[in-house]
N, C-alpha and C positions, 0 to 999 in steps of 0.2 A: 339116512340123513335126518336129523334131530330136528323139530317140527320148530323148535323155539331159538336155533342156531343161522344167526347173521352171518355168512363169510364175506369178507372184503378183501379184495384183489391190490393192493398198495396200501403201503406206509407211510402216504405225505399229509400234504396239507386234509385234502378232500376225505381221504381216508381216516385219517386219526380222526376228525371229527365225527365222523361219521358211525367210528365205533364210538365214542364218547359217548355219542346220543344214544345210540342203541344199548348198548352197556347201563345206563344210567336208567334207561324203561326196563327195566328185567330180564334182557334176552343175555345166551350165551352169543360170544362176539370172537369168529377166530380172523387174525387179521393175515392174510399170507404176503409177503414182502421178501422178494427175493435177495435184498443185499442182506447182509455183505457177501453171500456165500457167490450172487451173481449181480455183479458191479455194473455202473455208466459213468461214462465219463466226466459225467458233471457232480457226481457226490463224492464222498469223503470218508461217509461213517455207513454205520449199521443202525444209525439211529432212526428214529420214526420222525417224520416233521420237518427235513432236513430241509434246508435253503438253500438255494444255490446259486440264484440269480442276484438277486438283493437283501437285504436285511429289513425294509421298509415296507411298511404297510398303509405307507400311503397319509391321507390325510386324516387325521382324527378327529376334525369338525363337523358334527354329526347334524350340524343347524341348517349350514348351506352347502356342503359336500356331498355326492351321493354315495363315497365308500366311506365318511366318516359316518353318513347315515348307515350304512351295512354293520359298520362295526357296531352301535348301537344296536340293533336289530340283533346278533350275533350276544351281546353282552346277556342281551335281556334274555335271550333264549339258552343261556348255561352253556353257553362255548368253553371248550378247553382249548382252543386255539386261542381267543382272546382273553381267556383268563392268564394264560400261558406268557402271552404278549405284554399282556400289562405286569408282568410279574418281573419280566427282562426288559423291559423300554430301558433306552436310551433317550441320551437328549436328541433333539432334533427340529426344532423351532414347532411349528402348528403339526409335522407330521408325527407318526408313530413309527419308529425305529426300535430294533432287538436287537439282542447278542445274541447272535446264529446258534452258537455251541452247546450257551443255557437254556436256551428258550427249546431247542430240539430234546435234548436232555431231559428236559422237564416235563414235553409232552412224553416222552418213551416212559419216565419213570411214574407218572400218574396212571397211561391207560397199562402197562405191566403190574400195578398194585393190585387192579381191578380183579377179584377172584372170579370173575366170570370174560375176563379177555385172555384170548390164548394167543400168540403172536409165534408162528410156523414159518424158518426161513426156507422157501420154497421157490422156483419160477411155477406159474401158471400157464400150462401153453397152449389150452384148450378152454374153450366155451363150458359151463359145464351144464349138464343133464338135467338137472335138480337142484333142488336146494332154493333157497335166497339168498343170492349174490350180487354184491354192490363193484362193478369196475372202475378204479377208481385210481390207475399204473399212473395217469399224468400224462406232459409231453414226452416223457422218455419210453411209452411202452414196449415191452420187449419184442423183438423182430417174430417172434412164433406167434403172441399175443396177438398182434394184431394185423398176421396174417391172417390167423383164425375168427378176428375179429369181419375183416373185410371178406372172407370166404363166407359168412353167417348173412353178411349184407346185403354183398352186393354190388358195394360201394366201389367207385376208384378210393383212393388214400386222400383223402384231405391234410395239406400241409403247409407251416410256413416256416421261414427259417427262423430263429432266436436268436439272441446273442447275449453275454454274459459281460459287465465293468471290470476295470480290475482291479484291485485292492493293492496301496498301498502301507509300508509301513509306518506310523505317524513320526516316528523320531529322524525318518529320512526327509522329512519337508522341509525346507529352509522357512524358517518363520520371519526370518529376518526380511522376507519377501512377500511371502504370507500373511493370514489376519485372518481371527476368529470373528463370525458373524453370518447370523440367520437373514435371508434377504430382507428387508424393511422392518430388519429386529421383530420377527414373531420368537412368542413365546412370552411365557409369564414369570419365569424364572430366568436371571441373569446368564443360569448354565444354557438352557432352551435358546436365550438369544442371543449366544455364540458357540452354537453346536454344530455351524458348517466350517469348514476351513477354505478360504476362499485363495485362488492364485490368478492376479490380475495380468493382463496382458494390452500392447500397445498396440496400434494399429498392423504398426510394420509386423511386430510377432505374432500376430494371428492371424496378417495373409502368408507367411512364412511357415508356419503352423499348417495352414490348408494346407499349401502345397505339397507339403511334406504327405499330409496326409491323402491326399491322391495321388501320390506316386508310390508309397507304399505296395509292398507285397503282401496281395490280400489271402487268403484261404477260402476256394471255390470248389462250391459242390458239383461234382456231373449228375449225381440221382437225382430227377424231378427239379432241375433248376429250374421251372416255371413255378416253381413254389414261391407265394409272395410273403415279402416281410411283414409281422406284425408290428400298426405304426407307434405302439405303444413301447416299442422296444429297437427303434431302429439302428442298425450299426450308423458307428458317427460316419462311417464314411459313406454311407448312403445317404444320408441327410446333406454333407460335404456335394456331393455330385448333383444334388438340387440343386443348389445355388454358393455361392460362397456366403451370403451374408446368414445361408438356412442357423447356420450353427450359431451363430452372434443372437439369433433373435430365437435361439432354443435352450439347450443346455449350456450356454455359454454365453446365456443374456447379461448385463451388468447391471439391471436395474435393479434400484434399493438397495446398492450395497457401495460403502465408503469406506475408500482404503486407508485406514487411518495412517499408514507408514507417506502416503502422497494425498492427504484430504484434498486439494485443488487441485490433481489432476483426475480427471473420471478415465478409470479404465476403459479401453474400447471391448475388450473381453475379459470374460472370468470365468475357472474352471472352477466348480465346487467342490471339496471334498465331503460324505458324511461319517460320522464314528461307526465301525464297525462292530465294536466288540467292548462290554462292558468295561476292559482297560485301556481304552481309548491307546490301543497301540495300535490297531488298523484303521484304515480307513476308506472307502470306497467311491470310487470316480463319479461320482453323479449324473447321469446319465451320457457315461462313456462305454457305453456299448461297441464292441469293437467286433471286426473280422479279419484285421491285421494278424500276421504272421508275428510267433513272438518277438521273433529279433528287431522288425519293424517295431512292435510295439514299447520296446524301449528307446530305441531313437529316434520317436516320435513324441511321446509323453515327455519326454528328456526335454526337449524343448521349450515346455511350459517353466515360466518362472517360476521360481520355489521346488519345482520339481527335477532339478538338474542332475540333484544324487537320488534321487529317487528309488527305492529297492522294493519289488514288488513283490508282496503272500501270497498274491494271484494276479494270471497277467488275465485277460479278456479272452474271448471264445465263441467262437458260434455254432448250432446245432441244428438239429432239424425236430422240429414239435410237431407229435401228429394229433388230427382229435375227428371224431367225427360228425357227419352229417346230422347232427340232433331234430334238425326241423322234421327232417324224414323220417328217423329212425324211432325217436325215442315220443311218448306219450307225455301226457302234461304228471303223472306222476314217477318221471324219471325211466320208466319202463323201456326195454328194447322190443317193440310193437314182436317181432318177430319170435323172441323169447320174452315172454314177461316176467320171467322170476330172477330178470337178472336187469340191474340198476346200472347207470350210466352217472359217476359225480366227478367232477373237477374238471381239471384244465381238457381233459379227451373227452369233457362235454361240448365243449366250446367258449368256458369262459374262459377269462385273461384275469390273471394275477392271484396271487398267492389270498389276498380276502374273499376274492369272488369261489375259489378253488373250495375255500373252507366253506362256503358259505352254502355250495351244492353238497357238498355232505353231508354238514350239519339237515339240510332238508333232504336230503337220501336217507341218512340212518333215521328220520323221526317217521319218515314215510313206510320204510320197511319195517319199523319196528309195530307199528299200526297194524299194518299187513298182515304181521305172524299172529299180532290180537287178536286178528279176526274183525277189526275195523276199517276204513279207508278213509284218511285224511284230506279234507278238501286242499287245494292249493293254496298257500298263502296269498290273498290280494295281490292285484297287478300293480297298487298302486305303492307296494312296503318294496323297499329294494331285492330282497329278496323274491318275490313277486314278480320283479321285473325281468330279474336277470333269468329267471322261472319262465317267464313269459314269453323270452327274445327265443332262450332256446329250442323250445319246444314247439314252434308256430310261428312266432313273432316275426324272425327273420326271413327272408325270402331264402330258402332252400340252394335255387340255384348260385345263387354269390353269400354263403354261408361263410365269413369270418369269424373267429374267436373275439370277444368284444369284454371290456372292462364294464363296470358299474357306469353309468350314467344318467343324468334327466333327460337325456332323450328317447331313454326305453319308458318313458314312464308317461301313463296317460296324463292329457294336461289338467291342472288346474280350472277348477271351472270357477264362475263366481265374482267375488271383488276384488280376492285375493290372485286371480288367475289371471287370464286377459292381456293388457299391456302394461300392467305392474313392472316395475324396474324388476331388473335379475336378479339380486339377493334376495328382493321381498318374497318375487315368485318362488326363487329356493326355498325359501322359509317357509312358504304354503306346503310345498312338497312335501319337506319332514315334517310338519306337524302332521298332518294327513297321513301320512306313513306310521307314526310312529304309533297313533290311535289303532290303525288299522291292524298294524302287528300285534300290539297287548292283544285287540282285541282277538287274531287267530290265535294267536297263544292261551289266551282262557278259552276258546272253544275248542279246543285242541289237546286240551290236557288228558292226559287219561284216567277213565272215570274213575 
């Protein structure tokens, strides 16, 4: 095994970054990624970076947000996921939206240029012996993987269920129902603020809507059905089963937005749609996570105005994401305590969402590329996002109720100060990032390689 050779176990999010960084420090980088030769049901290609869930990355306000703050963090630190991303946005009012096809594309074709990345279509089905190895499969990892992974642990299987929107085509919408518009007009660009397409609904059609919607035939697992939903991604009909107004005051709030086809009447609901693909011919349910069976799924959706001819490029779907006990297992430098030469990055660390995935990477590959140096990389501060998310998994979280968790200020120690205290929310946001954002330059020049 070559002294100065990185392997990484996946081809997504967490992965491609991770060879990025490593690739970009001098090391030989082989990335092993079993599609297309060995498929899941949730991808499409053989590409590297592939999405599959959503196209959105969230918020990209990097002032008062803690994933727009990541995304900074990420930019500064030479991301080819976010170089990637900014090169494919979409409109999308204050968030950051791709086009899945290009943005995937363009990560494959950048780290495939690199003469020192070799990318092996392979499955992994064993731990391996040696080497420096970044695991890095996702929630989809392959049934051998991680059995092999929990035979190494210990562990039971840590799991929860996921669910995928589903994409509409844009020329099926009736617009003549419909109405383009960012909720309270974010965006600084005209296109930015009417980059959602919105379908408003009356009271009567959106208790006619529920009902429909709990009577549906749902698709239920028997394996490990004590497996809990992640609330970051709840199917609508688990939200629906809270309460009926749950959805009205969720993905189907109305507020900030005016239907200009009935300006004096306020919708009692509204479904968003956002642009899926740079030719604005799909478009994606905005947080319509479903578990609906397909055929439900069209004579459900059907029901929303604007939506009656509705033709779907993808209906909705749910799966099962597995990820590990990180608090337990893994060390503050991404390490598997039990094997150390082998890295834990992305969603099967425990974060949530496609930034936070990249973002263990991008700190796996800078961390093992130190490694092979012959140096050891302090941790990035608890107080830069990256840091946090660093911090939740490794320790931070209590082990025994260990969930998968998105970016937020509530991993983040507080503010102390004038700025901290009982400051209104945005100011204290504001304190956050700037303190963060010091904090990062600042591991980033002491971090560099001499």
């Amino acid at each position: 095994m070559e002294h100065n050779t990185l392997h990484i176990v996946g081809g997504g999010m967490a992965g491609s970054e991770a060879a990025w960084q490593a690739a970009r420090a001098g090391l030989q980088v082989v990335i092993h990624e079993m599609r297309p030769k060995v498929g899941t049901f949730a991808h499409k290609t053989g590409n590297l970076a592939e999405l599959v869930c959503s196209n959105s990355f969230r918020s990209d306000d990097s002032e008062y947000n803690a994933v727009g703050l990541l995304h900074w963090e990420m930019r500064a630190a030479g991301s080819l996921i976010m170089e990637m991303a900014d090169a494919h946005a979409l409109p999308a009012g204050g968030a950051l939206a791709v086009d899945r096809e290009a943005f995937s594309q363009g990560v494959t074709e950048r780290l495939r240029a690199l003469p020192n990345v070799r990318v092996e279509t392979a499955e992994i089905t064993a731990l391996p012996g040696e080497g420096s190895w970044i695991i890095a499969t996702g929630p989809l990892t392959s049934g051998a993987l991680a059995r092999a992974i929990q035979a190494e642990t210990g562990e039971d299987s840590l799991a929860f269920f996921d669910a995928i929107a589903p994409i509409v085509y844009a020329d099926s919408i009736d617009m003549s129902v419909a109405w383009r518009q960012s909720r309270y007009d974010k965006g600084e660009t005209e296109e930015e603020r009417k980059a959602y397409i919105n379908c408003p609904l009356t009271r009567e059609e959106y208790e006619a809507f529920i009902d429909a919607l709990l009577a549906a035939e749902k698709t239920e697992f028997h394996e490990g059905e004590d497996a809990p939903y992640f609330d970051g991604c709840l199917p609508i009909e688990v939200m629906a089963e809270r309460g009926r107004e749950t959805l009205r005051h969720g993905p189907m709030k109305p507020v900030g937005l005016t239907n200009p086809h009935k300006p004096e009447e306020k919708p009692w609901a509204v479904v968003q749609l956002r642009q899926d693909n740079a030719l604005g011919t799909l478009y994606n349910m905005v947080g319509f996570q479903t578990k609906m069976k397909y055929g439900a799924q069209k004579d459900v959706f059907r029901m929303i105005p604007g939506l009656r001819e509705a033709r779907f490029a993808r209906l909705g779907g749910i799966h099962r994401n597995s990820f590990i006990n990180s608090p337990r297992l893994l060390d503050e430098q991404l390490r598997l305590r039990s094997r150390p030469n082998i890295r834990f990055a992305g969603q099967i660390s425990g974060v949530e969402g496609y930034v936070e995935s990249a973002a263990m990477g991008l700190l796996a590959g800078r961390l093992a590329a130190a490694e092979l140096a012959g140096r050891t990389l302090p941790p990035p501060p608890p107080v830069t996002a990256t840091g946090a998310l660093l911090t939740h998994i490794t320790g931070g979280a209590d082990a025994k109720t260990f969930q998968p968790m998105n970016v937020n200020f509530g991993l983040f120690p507080p503010v102390e100060g004038p700025r901290g205290g009982r400051r209104g929310r945005r100011e204290r946001y504001k304190a956050y990032t700037d303190r963060a954002k010091a904090a990062w330059t600042s591991w980033l020049q002491e971090t560099s390689p001499p």
